[in-house]
mmCIF file as gemmi writes it, N, C-alpha and C atoms, coordinates in Angstrom:
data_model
loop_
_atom_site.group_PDB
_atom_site.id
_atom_site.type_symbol
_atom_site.label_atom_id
_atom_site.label_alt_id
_atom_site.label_comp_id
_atom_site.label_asym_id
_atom_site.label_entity_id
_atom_site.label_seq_id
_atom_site.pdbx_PDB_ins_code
_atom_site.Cartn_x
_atom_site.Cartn_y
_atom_site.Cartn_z
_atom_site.occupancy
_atom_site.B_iso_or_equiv
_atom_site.pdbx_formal_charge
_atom_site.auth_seq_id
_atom_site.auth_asym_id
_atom_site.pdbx_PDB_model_num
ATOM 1 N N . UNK Axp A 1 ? -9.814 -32.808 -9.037 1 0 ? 1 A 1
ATOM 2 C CA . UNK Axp A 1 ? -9.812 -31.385 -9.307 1 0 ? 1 A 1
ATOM 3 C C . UNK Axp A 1 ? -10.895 -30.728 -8.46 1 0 ? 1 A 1
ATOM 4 N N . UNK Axp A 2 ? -10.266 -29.668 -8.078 1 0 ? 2 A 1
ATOM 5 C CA . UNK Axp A 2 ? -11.443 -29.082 -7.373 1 0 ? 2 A 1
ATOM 6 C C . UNK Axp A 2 ? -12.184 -27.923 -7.978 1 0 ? 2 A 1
ATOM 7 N N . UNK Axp A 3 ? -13.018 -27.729 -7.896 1 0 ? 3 A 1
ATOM 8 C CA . UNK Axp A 3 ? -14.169 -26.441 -7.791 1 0 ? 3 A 1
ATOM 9 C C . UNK Axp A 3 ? -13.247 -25.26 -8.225 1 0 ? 3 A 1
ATOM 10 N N . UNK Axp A 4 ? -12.536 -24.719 -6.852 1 0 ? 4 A 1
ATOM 11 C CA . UNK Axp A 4 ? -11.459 -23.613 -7.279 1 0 ? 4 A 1
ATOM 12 C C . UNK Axp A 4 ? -10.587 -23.486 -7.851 1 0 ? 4 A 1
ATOM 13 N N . UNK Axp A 5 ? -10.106 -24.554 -9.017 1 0 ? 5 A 1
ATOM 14 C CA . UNK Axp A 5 ? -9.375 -24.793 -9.816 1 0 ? 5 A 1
ATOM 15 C C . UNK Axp A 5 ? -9.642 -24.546 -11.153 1 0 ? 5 A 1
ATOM 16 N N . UNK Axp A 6 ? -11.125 -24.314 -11.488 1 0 ? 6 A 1
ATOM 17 C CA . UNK Axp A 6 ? -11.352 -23.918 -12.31 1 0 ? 6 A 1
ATOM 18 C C . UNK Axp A 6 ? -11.431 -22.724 -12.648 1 0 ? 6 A 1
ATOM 19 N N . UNK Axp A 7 ? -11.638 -21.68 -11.706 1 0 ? 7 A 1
ATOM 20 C CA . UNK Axp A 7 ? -11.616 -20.603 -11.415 1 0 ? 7 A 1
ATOM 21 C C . UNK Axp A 7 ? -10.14 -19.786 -11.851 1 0 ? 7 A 1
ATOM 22 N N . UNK Axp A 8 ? -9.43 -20.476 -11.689 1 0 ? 8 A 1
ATOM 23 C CA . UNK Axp A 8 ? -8.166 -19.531 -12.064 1 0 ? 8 A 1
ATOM 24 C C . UNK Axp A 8 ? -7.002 -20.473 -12.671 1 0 ? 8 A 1
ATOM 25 N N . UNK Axp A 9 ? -7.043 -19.537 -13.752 1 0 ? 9 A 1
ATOM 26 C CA . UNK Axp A 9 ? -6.57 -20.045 -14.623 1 0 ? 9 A 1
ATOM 27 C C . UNK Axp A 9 ? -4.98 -20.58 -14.541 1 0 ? 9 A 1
ATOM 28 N N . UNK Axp A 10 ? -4.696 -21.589 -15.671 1 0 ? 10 A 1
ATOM 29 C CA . UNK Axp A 10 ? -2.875 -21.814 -15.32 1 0 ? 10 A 1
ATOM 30 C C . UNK Axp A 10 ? -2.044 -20.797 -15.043 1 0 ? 10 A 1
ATOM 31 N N . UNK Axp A 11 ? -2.133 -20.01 -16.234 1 0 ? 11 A 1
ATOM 32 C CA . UNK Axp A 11 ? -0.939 -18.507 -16.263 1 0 ? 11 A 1
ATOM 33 C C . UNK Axp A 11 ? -1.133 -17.956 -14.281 1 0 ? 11 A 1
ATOM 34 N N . UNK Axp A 12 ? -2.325 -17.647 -13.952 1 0 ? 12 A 1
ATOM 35 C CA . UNK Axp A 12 ? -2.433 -16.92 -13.311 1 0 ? 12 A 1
ATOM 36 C C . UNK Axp A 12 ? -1.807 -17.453 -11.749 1 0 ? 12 A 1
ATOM 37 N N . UNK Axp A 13 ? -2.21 -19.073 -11.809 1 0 ? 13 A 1
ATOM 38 C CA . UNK Axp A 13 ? -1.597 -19.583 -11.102 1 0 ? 13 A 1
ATOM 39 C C . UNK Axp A 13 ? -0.032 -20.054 -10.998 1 0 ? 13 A 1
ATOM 40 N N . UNK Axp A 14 ? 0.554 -19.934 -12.077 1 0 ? 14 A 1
ATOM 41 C CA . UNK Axp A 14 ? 1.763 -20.429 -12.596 1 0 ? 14 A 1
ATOM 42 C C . UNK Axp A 14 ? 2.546 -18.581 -11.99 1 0 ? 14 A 1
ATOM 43 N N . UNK Axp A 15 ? 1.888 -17.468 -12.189 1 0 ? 15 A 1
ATOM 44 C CA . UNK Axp A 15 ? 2.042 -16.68 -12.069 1 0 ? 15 A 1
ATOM 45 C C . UNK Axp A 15 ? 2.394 -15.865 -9.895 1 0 ? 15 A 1
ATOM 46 N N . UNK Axp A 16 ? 1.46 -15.994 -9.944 1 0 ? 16 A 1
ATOM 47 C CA . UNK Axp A 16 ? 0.675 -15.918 -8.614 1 0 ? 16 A 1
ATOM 48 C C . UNK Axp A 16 ? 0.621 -16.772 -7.306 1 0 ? 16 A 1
ATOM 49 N N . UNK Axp A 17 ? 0.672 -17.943 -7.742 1 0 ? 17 A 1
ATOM 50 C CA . UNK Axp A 17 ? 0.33 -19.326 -6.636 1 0 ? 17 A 1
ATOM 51 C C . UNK Axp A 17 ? 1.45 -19.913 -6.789 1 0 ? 17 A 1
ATOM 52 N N . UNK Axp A 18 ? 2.548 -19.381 -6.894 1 0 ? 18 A 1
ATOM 53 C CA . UNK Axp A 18 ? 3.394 -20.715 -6.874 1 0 ? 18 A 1
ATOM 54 C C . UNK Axp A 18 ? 4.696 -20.744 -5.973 1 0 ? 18 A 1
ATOM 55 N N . UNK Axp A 19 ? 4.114 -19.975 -4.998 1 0 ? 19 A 1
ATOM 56 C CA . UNK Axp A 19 ? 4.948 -19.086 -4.155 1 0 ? 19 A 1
ATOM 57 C C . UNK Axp A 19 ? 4.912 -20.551 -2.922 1 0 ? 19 A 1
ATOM 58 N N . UNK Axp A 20 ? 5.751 -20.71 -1.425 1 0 ? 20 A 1
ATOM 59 C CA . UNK Axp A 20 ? 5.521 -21.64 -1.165 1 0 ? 20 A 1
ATOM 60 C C . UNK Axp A 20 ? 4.808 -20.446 -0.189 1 0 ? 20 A 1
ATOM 61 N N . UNK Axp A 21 ? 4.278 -21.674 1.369 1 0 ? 21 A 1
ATOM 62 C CA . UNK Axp A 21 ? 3.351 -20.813 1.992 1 0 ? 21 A 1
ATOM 63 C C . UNK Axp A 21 ? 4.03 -19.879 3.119 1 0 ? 21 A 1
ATOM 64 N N . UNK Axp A 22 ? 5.979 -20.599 3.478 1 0 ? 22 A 1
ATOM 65 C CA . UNK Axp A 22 ? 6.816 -20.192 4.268 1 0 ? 22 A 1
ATOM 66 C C . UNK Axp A 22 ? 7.255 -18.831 3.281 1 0 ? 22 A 1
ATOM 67 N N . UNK Axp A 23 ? 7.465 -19.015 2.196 1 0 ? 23 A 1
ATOM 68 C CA . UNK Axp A 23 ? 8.5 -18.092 1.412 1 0 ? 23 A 1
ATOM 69 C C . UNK Axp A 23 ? 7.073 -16.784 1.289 1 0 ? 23 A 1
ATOM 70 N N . UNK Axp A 24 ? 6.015 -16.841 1.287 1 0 ? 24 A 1
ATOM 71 C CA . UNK Axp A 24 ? 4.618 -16.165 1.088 1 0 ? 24 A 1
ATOM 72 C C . UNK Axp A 24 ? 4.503 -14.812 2.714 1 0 ? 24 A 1
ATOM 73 N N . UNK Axp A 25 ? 4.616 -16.005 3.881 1 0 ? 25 A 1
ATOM 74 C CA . UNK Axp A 25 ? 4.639 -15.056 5.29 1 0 ? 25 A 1
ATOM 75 C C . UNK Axp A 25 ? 5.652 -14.056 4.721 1 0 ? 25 A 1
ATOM 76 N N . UNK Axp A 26 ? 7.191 -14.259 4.535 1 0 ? 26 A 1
ATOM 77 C CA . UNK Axp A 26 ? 7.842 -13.398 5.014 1 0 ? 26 A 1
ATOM 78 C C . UNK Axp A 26 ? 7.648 -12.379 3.91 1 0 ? 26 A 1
ATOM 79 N N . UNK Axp A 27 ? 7.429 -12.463 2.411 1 0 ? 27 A 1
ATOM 80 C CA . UNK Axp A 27 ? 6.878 -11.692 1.551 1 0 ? 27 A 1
ATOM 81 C C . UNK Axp A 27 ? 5.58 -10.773 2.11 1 0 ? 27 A 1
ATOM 82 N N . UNK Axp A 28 ? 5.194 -11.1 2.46 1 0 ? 28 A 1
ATOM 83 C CA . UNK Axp A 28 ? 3.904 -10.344 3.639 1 0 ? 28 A 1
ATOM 84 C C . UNK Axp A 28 ? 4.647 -9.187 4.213 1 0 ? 28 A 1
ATOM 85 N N . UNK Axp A 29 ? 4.923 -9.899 5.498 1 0 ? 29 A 1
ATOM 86 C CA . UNK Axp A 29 ? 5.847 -9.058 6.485 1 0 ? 29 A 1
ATOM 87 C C . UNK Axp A 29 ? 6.585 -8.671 6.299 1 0 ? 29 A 1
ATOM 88 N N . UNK Axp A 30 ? 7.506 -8.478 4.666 1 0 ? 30 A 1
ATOM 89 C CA . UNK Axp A 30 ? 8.229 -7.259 4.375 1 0 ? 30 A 1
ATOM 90 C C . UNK Axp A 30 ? 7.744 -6.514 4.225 1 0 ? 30 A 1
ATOM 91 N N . UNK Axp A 31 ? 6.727 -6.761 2.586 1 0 ? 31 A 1
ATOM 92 C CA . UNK Axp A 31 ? 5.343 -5.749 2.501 1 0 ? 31 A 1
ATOM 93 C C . UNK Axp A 31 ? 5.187 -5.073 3.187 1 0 ? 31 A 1
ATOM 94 N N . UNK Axp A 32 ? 4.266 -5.617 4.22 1 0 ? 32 A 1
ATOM 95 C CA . UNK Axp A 32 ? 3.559 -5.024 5.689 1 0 ? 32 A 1
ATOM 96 C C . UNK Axp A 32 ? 4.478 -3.653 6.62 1 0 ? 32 A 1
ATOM 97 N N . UNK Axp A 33 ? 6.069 -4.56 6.429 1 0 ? 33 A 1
ATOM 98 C CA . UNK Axp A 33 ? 6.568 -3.565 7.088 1 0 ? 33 A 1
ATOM 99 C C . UNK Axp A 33 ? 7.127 -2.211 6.026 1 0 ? 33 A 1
ATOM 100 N N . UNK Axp A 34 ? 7.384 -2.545 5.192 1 0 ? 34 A 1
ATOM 101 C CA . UNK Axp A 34 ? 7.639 -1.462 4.211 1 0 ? 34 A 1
ATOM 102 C C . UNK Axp A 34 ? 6.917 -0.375 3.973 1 0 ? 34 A 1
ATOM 103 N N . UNK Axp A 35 ? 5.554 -0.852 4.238 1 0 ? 35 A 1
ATOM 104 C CA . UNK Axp A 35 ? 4.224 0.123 3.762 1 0 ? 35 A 1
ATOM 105 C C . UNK Axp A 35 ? 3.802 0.609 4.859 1 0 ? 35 A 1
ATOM 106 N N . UNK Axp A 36 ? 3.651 -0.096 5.914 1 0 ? 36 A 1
ATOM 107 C CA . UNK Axp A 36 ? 3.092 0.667 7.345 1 0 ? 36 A 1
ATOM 108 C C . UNK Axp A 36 ? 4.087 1.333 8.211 1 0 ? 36 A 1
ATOM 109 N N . UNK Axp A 37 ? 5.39 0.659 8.349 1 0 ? 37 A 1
ATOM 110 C CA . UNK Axp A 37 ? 6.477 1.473 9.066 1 0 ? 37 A 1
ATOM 111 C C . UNK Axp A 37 ? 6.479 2.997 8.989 1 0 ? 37 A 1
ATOM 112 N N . UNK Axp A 38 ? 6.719 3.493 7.581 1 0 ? 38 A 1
ATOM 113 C CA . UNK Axp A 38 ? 6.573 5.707 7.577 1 0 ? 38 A 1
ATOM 114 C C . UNK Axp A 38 ? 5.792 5.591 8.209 1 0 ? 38 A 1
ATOM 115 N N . UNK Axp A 39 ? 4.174 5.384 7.92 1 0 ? 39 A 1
ATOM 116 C CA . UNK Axp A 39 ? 2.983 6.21 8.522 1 0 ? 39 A 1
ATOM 117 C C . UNK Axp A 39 ? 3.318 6.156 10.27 1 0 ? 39 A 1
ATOM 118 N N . UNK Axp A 40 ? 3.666 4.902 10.43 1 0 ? 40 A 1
ATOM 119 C CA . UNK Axp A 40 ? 4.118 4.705 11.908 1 0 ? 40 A 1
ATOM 120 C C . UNK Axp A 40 ? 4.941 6.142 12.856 1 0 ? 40 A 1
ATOM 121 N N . UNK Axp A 41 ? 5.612 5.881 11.761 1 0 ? 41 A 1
ATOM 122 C CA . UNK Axp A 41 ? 7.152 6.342 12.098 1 0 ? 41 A 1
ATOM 123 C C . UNK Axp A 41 ? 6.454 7.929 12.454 1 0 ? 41 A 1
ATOM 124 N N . UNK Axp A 42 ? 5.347 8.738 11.138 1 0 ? 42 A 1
ATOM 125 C CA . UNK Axp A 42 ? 5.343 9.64 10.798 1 0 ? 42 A 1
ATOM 126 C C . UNK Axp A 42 ? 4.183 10.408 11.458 1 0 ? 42 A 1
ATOM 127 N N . UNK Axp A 43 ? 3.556 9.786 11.629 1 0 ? 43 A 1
ATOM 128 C CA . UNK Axp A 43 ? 2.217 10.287 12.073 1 0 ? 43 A 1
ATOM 129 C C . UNK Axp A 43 ? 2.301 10.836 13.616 1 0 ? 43 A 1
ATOM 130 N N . UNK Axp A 44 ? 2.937 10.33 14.139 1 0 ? 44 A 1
ATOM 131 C CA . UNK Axp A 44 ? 2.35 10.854 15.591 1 0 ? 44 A 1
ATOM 132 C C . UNK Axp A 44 ? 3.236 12.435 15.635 1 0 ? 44 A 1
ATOM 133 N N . UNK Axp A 45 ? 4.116 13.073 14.533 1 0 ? 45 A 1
ATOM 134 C CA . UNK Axp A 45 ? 4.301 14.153 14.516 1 0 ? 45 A 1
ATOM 135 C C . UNK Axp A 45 ? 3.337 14.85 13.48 1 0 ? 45 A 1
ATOM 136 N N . UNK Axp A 46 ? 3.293 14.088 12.576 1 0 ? 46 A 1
ATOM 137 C CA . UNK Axp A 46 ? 2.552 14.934 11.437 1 0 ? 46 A 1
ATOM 138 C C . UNK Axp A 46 ? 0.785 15.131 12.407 1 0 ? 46 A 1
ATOM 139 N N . UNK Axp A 47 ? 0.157 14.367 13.044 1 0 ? 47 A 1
ATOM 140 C CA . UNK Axp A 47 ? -0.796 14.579 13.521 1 0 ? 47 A 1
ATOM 141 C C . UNK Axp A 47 ? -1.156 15.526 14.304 1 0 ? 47 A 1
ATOM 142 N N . UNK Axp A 48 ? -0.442 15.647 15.289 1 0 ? 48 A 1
ATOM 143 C CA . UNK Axp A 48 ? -0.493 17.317 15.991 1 0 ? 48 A 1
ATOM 144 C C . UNK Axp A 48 ? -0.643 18.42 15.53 1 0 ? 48 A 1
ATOM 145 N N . UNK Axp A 49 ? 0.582 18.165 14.074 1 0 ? 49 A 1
ATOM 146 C CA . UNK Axp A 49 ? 0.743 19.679 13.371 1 0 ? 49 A 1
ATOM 147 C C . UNK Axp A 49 ? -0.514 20.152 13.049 1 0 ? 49 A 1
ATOM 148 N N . UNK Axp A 50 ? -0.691 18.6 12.276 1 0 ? 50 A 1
ATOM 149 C CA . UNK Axp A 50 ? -2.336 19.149 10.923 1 0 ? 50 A 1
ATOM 150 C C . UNK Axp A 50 ? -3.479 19.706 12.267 1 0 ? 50 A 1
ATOM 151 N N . UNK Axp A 51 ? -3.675 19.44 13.409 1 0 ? 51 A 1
ATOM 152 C CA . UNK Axp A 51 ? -4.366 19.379 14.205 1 0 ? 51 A 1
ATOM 153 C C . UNK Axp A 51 ? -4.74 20.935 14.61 1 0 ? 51 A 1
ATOM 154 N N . UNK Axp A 52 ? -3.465 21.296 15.142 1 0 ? 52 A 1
ATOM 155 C CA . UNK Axp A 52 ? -3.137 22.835 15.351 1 0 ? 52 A 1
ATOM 156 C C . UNK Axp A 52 ? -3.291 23.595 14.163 1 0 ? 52 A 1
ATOM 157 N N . UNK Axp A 53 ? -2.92 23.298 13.101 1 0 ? 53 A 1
ATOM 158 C CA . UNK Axp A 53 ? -3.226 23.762 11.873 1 0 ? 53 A 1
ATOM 159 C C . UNK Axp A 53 ? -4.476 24.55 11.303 1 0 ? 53 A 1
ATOM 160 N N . UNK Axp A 54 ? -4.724 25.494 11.268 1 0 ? 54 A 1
ATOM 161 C CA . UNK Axp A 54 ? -6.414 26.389 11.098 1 0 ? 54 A 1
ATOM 162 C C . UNK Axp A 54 ? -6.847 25.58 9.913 1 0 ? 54 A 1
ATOM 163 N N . UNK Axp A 55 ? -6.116 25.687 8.636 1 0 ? 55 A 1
ATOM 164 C CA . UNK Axp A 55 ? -6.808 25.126 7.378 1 0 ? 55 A 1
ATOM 165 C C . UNK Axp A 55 ? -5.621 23.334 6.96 1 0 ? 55 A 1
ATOM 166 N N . UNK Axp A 56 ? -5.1 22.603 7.979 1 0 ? 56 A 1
ATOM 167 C CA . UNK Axp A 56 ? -4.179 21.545 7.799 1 0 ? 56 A 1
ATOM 168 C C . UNK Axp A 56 ? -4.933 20.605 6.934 1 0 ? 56 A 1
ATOM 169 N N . UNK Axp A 57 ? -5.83 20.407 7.251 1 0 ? 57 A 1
ATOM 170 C CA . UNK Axp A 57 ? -6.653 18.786 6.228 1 0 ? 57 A 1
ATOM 171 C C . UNK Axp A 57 ? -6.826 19.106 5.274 1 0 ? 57 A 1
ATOM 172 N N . UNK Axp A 58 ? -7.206 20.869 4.542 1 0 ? 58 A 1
ATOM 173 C CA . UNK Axp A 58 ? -7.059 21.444 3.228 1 0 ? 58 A 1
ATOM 174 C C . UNK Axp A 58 ? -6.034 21.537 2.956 1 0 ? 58 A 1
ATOM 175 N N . UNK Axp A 59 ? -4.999 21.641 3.651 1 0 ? 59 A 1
ATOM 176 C CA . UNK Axp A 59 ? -3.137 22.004 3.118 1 0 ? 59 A 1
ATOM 177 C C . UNK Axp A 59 ? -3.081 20.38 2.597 1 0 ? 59 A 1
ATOM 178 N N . UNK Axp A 60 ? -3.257 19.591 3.478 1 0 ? 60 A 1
ATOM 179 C CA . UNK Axp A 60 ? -2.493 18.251 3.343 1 0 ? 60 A 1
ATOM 180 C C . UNK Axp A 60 ? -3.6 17.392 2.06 1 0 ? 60 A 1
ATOM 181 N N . UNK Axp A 61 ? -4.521 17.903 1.662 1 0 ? 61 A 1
ATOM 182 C CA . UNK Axp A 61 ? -5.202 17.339 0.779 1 0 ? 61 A 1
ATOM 183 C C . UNK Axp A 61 ? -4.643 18.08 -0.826 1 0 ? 61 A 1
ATOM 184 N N . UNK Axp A 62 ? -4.606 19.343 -0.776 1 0 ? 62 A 1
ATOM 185 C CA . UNK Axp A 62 ? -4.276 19.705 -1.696 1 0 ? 62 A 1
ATOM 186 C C . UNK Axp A 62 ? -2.287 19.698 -1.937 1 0 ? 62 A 1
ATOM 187 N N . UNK Axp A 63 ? -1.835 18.965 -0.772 1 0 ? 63 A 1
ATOM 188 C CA . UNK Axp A 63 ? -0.896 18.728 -1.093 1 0 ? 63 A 1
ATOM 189 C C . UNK Axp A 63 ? -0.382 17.149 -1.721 1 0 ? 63 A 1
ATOM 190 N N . UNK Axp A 64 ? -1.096 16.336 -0.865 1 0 ? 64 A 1
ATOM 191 C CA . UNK Axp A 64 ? -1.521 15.136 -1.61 1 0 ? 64 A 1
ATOM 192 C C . UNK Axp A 64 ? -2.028 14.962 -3.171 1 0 ? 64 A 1
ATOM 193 N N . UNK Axp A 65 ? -2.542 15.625 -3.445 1 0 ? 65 A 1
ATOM 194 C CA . UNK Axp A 65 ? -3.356 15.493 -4.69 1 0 ? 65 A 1
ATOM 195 C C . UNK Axp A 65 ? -2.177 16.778 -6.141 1 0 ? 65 A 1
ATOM 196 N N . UNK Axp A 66 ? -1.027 16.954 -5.983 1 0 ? 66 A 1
ATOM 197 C CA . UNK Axp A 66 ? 0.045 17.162 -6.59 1 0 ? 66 A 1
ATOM 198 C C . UNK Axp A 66 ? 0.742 15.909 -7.257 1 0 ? 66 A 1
ATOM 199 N N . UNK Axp A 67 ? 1.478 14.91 -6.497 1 0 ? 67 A 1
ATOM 200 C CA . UNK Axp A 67 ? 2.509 14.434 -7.215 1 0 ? 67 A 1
ATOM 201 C C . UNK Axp A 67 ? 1.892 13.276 -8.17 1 0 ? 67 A 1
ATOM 202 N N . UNK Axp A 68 ? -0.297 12.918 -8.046 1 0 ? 68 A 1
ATOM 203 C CA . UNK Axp A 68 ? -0.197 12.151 -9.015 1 0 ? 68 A 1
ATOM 204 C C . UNK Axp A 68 ? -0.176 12.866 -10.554 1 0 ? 68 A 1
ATOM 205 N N . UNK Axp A 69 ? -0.792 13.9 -10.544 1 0 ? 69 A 1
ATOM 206 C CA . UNK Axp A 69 ? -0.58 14.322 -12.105 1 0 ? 69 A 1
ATOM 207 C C . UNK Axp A 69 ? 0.751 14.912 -12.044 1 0 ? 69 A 1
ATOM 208 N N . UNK Axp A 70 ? 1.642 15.122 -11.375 1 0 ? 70 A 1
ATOM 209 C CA . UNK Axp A 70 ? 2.783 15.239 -11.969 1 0 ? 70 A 1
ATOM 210 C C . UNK Axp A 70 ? 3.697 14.073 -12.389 1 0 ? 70 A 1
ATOM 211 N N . UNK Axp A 71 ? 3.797 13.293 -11.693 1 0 ? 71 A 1
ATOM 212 C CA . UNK Axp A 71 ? 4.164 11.968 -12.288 1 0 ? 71 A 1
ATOM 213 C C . UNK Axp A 71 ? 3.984 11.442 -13.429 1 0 ? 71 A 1
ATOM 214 N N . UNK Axp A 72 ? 2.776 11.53 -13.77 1 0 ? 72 A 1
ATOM 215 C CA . UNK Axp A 72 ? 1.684 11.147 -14.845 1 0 ? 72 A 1
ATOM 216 C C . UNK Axp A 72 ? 2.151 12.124 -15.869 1 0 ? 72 A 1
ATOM 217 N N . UNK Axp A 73 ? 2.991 13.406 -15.801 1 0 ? 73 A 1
ATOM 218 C CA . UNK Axp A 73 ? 3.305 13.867 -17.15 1 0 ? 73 A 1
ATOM 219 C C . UNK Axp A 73 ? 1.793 15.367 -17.624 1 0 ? 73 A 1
ATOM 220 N N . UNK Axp A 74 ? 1.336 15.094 -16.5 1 0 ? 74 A 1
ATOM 221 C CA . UNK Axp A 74 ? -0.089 15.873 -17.152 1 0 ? 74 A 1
ATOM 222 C C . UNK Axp A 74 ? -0.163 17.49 -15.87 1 0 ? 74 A 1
């Protein structure tokens, strides 16, 4: 037994770790691509705008900061 085995527990590993390390990459690199692809995709237009924009980093902040309390019900 090792050291780091004690550290985390069965559930968590039974949970978490039991993924293999081939089936783990491509779980990644969907991830990866799922989550970074928009900004990719999105940014090199949205960046100009906000740029040119007199008050854009205040538009896009206070537009950001909407859909979590609406979601949330509050």
């Amino acid at each position: 037994m090792m050291a780091g085995d004690t550290l985390v527990p069965s559930r968590w590993r039974s949970l978490f770790f039991s993924v293999t390390p081939t089936e783990a990459k491509t779980r990644v690199l969907l991830y990866l691509l799922l989550t970074i692809a928009p900004f990719a995709a999105v940014s090199p237009i949205l960046g100009p705008l906000i740029d040119k924009s007199a008050n854009g980093r205040r538009i896009l902040v206070a537009f950001s900061a909407v859909p979590g309390p609406a979601l949330l019900g509050q």
